[in-house]
N, C-alpha and C positions, 0 to 999 in steps of 0.2 A: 654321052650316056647320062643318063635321070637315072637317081636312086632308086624313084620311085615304079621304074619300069621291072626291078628286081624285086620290089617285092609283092608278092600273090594273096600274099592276105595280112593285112598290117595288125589288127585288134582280134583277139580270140578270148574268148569268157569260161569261166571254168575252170582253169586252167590250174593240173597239182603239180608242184616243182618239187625232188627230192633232192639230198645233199644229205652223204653220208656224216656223219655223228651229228645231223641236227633234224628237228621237227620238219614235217611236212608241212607245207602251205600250199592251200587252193587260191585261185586269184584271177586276174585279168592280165594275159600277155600283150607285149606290146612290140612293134617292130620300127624300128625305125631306122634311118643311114643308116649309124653307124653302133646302136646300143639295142641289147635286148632288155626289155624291160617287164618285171612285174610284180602289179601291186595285188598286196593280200586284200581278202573278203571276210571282214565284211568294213574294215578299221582304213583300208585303204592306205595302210603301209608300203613304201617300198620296198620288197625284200628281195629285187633280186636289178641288178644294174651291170651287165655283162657288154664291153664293147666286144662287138660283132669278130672283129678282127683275131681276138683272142680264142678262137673258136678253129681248133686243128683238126677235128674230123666230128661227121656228124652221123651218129646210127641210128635207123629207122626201125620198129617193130610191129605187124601189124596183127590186130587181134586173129589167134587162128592162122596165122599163117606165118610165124616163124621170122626169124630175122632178114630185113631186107637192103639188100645191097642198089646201087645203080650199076649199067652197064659199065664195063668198062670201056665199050667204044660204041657210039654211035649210040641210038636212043635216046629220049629224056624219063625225065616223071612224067609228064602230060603223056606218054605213049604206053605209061604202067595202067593197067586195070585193074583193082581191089575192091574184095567187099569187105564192110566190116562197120561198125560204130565207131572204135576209137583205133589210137596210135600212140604208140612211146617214142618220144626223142630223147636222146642219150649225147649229152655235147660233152667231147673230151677237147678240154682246152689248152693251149701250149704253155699254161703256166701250172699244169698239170691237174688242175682241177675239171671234176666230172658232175656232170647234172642231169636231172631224169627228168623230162615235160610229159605230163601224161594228159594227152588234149584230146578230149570229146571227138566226134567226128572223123572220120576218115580223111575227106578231099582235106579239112583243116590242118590234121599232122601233114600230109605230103606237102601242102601249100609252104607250109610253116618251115621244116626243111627243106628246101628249094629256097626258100629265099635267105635263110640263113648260111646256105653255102654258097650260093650268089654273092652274098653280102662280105663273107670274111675271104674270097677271091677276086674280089678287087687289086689289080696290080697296080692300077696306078698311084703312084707316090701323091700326086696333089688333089686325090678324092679319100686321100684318109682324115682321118680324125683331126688330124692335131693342127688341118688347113684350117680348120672352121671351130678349132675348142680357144674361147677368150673367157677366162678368167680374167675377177675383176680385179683381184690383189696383183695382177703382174702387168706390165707394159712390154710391148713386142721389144726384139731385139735384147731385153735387159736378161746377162749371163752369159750371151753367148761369145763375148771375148774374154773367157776367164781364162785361158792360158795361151795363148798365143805363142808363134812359131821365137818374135819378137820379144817379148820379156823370158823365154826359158835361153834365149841366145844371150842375154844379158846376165842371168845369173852366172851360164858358161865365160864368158868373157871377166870376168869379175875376178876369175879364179885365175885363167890361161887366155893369151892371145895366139893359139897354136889354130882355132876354130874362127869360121867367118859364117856372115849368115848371109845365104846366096838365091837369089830370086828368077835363076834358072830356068825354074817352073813355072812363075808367075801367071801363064797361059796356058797352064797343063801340058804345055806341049814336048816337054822329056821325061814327063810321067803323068799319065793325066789318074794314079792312084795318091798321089803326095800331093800334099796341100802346096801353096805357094812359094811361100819359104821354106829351106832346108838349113839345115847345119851341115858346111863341109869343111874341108881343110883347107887352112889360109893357105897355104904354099903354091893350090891351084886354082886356075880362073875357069870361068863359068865354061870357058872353050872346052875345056877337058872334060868338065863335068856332062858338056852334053853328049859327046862321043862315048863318052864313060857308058851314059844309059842307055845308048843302043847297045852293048853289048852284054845287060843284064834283062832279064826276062820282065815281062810287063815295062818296061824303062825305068825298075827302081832298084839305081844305082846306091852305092854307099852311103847313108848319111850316120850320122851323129843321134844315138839315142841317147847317151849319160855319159858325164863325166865323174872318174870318182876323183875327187881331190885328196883324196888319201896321197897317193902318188903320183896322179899325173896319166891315168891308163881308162880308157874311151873305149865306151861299148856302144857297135856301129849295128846298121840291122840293114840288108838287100835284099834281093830275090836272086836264084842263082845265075850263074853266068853262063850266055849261050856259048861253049864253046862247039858243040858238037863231037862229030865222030871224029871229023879231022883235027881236033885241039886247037879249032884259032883262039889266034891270038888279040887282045887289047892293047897298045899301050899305054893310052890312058887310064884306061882300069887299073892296071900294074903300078902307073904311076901315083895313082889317087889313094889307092890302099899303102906304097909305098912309103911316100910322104907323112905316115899317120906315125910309123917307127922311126925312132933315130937308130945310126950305126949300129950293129951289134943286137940289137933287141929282138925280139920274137913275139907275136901274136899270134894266137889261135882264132881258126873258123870252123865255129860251133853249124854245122851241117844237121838241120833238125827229119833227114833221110838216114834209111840204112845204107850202108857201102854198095848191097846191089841197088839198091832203088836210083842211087846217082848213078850208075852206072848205064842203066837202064836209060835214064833223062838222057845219057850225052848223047845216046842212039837217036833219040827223036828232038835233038839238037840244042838242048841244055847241058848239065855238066855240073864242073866244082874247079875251083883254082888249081890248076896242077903246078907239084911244087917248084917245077924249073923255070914256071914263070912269076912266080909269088915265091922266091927261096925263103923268108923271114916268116912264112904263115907257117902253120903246122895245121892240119885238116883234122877234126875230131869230127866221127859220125854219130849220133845219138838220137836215133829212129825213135820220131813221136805220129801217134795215129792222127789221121784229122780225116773228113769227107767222109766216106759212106763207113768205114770201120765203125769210129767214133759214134756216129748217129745210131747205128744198128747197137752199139753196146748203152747208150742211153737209154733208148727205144725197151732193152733188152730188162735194165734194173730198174725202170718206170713200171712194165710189165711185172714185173718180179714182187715189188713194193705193192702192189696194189689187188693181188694172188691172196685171197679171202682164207685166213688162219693156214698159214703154210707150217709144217712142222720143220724142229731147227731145222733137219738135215738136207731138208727140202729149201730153207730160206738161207742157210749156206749154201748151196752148194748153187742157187740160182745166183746168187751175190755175186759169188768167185765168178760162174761160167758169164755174166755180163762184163767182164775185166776193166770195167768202169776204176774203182781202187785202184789197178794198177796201172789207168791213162794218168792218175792224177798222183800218182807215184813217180812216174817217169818224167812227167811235167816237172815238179817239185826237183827230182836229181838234176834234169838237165839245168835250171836255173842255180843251181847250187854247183853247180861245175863254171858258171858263164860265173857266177859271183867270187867263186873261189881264185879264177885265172886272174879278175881284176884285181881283188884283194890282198889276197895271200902271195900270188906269182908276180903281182904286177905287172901283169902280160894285159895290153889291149886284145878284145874280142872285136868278130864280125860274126852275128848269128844271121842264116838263113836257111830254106828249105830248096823250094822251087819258086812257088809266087811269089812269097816272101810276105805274104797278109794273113795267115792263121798260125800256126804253130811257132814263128819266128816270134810277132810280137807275145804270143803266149811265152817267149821262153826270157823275153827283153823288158816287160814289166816286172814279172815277178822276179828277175834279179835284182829291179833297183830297190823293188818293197822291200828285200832281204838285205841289201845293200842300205840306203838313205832312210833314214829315219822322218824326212820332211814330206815323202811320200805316203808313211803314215799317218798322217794325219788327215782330216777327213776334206780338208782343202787341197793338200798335196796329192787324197788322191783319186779326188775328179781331175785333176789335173796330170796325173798318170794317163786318165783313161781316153784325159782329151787326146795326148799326143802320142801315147804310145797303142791307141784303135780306133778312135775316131780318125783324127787328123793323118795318122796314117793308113789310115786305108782298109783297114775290114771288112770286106764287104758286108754289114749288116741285113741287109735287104734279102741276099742270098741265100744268107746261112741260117737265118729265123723265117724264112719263109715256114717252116715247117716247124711242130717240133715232136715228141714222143710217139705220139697215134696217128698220125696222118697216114690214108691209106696210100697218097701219090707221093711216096716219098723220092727227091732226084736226088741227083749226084750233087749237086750244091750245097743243101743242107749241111750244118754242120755246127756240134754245140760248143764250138772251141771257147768262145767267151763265157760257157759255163761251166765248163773245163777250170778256166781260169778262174771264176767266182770261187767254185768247189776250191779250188789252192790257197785263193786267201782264204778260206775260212780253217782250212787248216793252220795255218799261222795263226789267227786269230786263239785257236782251241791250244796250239802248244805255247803261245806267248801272250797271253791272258789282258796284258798290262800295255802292250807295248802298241796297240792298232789304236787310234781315236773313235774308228768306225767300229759300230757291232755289225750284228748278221743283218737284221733290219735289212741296212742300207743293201747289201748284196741281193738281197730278195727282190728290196724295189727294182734293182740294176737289172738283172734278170728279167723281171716282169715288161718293165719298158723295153728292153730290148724286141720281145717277140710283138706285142700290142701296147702301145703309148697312146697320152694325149697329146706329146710333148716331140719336138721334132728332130731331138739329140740324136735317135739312133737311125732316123729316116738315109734312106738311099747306102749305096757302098762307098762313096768316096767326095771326098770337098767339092770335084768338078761336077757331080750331079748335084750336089746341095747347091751351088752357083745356079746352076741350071736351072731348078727347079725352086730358088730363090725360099729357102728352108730358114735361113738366120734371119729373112725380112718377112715372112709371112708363118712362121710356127712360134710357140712360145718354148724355153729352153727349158730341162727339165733342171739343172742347175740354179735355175731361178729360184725355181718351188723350193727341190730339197733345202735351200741355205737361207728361206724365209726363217726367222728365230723362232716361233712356235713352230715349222717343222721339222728343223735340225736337231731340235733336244733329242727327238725319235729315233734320230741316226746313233748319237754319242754313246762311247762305250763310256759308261762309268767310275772306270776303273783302271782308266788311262793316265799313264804317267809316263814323261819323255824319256826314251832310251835310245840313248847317242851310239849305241853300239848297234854293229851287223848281229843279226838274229840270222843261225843257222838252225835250220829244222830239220828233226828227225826223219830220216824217211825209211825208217826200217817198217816192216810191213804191220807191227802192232801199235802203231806209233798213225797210220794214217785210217780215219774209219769213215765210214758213212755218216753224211752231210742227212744229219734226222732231218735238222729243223729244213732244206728244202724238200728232200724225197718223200717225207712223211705228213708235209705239215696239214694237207687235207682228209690227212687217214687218220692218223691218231692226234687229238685233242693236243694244244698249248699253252692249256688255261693255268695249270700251274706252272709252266715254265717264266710264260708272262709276267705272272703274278712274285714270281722271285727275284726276275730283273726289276720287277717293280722297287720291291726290298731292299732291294742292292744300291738303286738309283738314292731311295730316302736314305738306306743309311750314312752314304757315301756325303750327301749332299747334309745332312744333319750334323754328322761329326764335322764336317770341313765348315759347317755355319759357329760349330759351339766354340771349334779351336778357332778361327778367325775372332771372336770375340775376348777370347783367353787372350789372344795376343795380344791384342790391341791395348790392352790393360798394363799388361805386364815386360812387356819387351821394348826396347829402345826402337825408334822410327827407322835407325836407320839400318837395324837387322829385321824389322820384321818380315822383308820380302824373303829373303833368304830360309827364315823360321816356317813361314807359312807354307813353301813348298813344300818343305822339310815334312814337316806337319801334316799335308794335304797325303805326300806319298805314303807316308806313314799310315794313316787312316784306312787310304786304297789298297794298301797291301795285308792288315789287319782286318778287314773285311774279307779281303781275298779268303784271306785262311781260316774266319771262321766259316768258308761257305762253301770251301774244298771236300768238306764231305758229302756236301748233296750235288756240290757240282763237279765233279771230277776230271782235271784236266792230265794227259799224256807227259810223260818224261821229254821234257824239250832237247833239242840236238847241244849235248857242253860242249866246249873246244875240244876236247879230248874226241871227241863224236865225229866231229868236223873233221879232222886229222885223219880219224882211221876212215871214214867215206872218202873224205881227198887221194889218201893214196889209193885208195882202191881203184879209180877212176883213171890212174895213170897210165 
């Protein structure tokens, strides 16, 4: 296939583009692979540079005749007949931005959309962007081994020789969802591990997501176990999960199903550990939405959000009925329950659902963020996201195929990794100080997820990126972000190490609406910008005047000591004189922790 067979009219003259809260501009559109483009008239500015891809539904209007749809089966455009002069194109794009083309001519608007839903349905992985985008500051392959299976097996080992790192999979062939290397338990050989994964669903058997070295207690992440209607049995399964407790101990599996919905699995030959074969587990069920729910309630406050001057009762009450707040509610408890068992109980976890690639890893990240302070940080935590949704298995491809507006929406769809954005940024909002990343970085995260230049999020799983040879022919988007002039953009300012677990509030005033994504194309962020601006200078100005004060006046051999001292100090008195224009929620205290902990018993 040629790009060029898709599209029907490449240059159009004239051409007015709208974008709500900003001036209209007439210009010259432009089509090409993979970027819509266009320059203003008469100065021949850029003002408008849209990859194709990012384009989730496309609405047609033709003068005089009202809004027009395509069939939904059979037909094309070449088989529509219209009179008219001109035509509106309406692109609603998956990172939720909306755009109006108002183009001269009739056959040129149908030409124009036609080819731009041609263009951002393209399935195949190696005719996207990021095959053929070479920037000059980066060289291929450089980033894309920033966490590997091989140094996170090494941090583990540093701590405990209870963990081996087993190359089982190396040929995808007992999970072709799990990258090469896994973390399993030393006590068992690969023999057991492979029998292990025919008896879990997709073949992703038990592995090793974190250890906490608090005590000694591992939190594991699968897909659930084929037992069926008859209750077979594993032994190696029994054995593998076995092996993970000593005598006496107890671990829970955190089931991200309701009790009927497992139930329901083991009819069409899935399940959950039954206790008399796993006596030492204990089964917690904590029902999280994922697949067409999830997407429908996104779908639902995207719509809601972008509802032209809704009155309150009107813009509550559509808030509530998308129950979006409460997916990211329930996200947040279940991971503070997976955090709590390690922690507090010192009980090993095994979280999973069914597949064990959306809502599992949604519930196995965000406990270590809440857990490991090393994950906060803005290197620990690309390196989260390499192993706990890349490397493991996400399908990406499937679940951003789509996202708010798309009229074909499937069953695949699903914004679970925006799910997840929306939770850390809640952490973010209740623990101010303690993330190195701001929002920034979650935006880009999000953005590259559905349309990239960059080939981090390409395909569902390691064995297609093999296939489709993604680490040897894309550039990594880890590359970009951790360039020094682009990582300043990521840093929160205001960051200072906190070696302690951060529990967060999840009482229902305590978690709000994610403005800066839902809003960020509707209402202006020209002063919010401009404040982090402020923040950055102040932060960086006082920690320039005190590094200088020390240097003068403190002995060599406390000034490192002083300076942090100093720098927190700074960050946290900036904090508070800015508390009042920026207002941050009551964070979860221990006392908070306790009375959600028992509740949960």
């Amino acid at each position: 296939m040629e790009f060029s067979e898709l599209i029907k009219t490449a240059t159009v003259e004239d051409v007015l583009l709208s974008r709500p809260g900003l001036p209209a501009v007439r210009g010259t559109l432009c089509i090409t692979s993979h970027h819509l483009l266009l320059s203003s008239c008469p100065r021949g500015d850029l003002e408008l540079w849209l990859l194709i891809r990012n384009v989730d539904a496309v609405e047609k209007r033709v003068q005089n005749l009202g809004w027009y749809q395509p069939p939904r089966t059979g037909g094309s455009l070449r088989d529509t007949r219209v009179s008219g002069s001109s035509g509106t194109i309406t692109l609603r794009c998956k990172d939720l931005k909306v755009l109006q083309l108002e183009i001269p001519g009739m056959e040129e608007c149908l030409n124009v959309a036609s080819s731009i839903e041609a263009l951002s349905s393209v399935d195949s992985v190696m005719m996207m962007y990021p095959f053929f985008y070479r920037p000059p500051s980066l060289r291929l392959q450089q980033g894309w081994h920033l966490c590997p299976p091989e140094r996170h097996f090494q941090q583990v080992a540093s701590q405990t020789s209870q963990w081996r790192l087993s190359t089982v999979n190396r040929d995808f062939s007992a999970c072709p969802s799990y990258p090469r290397a896994v973390i399993v338990p030393a006590a068992v050989g690969d023999d057991t591990v492979a029998k292990a994964a025919r008896f879990r669903q997709g073949g992703r058997f038990p592995v090793l997501s974190y250890f906490h070295p608090k005590n000694g207690t591992a939190l594991l992440r699968s897909s659930q176990p084929l037992t069926g209607p008859n209750r077979r049995r594993c032994r190696e399964d029994e054995k593998l999960l076995g092996t993970i407790l000593d005598e006496g101990e107890r671990g829970f599996v955190i089931d991200t199903r309701s009790a009927q919905v497992a139930r329901q699995a083991r009819m069409s030959g899935g399940g959950t550990e039954p206790k008399s074969s796993y006596p030492q587990w204990r089964r917690l069920h904590r029902a999280l939405e994922r697949g067409r729910p999830l997407q429908e309630s996104f779908a639902k406050l995207v719509e809601a959000c972008g509802e032209p001057a809704p009155s309150m009762e009107r813009w509550l009450g559509r808030l509530d009925g998308s129950r979006w707040l409460s997916h990211v509610k329930a996200a947040l408890s279940t991971a503070c329950l997976a955090a709590q068992c390690l922690d507090r109980e010192g009980c090993s976890v095994l979280v999973h659902g069914a597949e064990g690639t959306d809502t599992t890893l949604l519930v196995t990240a965000l406990a270590q963020l809440i857990l490991d302070p090393a994950c906060r940080t803005l290197e620990g935590f690309q390196g989260l996201l390499e192993r706990e949704w890349i490397e493991a298995g996400h399908p990406f491809q499937l679940r951003c195929a789509r996202s708010a507006s798309s009229h074909a929406r499937g069953k695949q769809e699903a914004p679970t990794f925006l799910l997840f954005l929306d939770c850390v940024w809640q952490l973010s909002r209740q623990f101010p100080f303690s993330l190195e990343f701001g929002e920034q970085l979650l935006l880009t995260l999000f953005d590259n997820t559905y349309a990239s230049a960059y080939g981090t999020f390409l395909c569902n799983n390691e064995r297609e990126r093999s296939l489709c040879k993604v680490k040897e022919s894309t550039h990594s988007l880890w590359a970009w972000l951790n360039q020094p002039e682009e990582k300043q953009k990521y840093l929160n300012p205001l960051y200072s190490l906190n070696p302690l677990v951060i529990w967060p509030s999840v009482e229902p005033q305590s978690i709000q609406l994610w403005q800066g994504f839902f809003l960020r194309w509707i209402r202006p962020s020209q002063h919010l910008d401009e404040a982090w601006v402020e923040i950055r200078r102040l932060v960086e100005g006082n920690s320039s005047s005190t590094k200088e004060g020390n240097s003068s006046s403190t002995k060599e051999e406390n000034s490192s000591s002083t300076k942090e001292e100093n720098s927190s100090s700074t960050k946290e008195s900036t904090g508070k004189r800015l508390s009042q224009s920026l207002p941050e929620p009551p964070a979860g205290t221990e006392n908070d922790a306790e009375a959600w902990t028992a509740g949960t018993r």
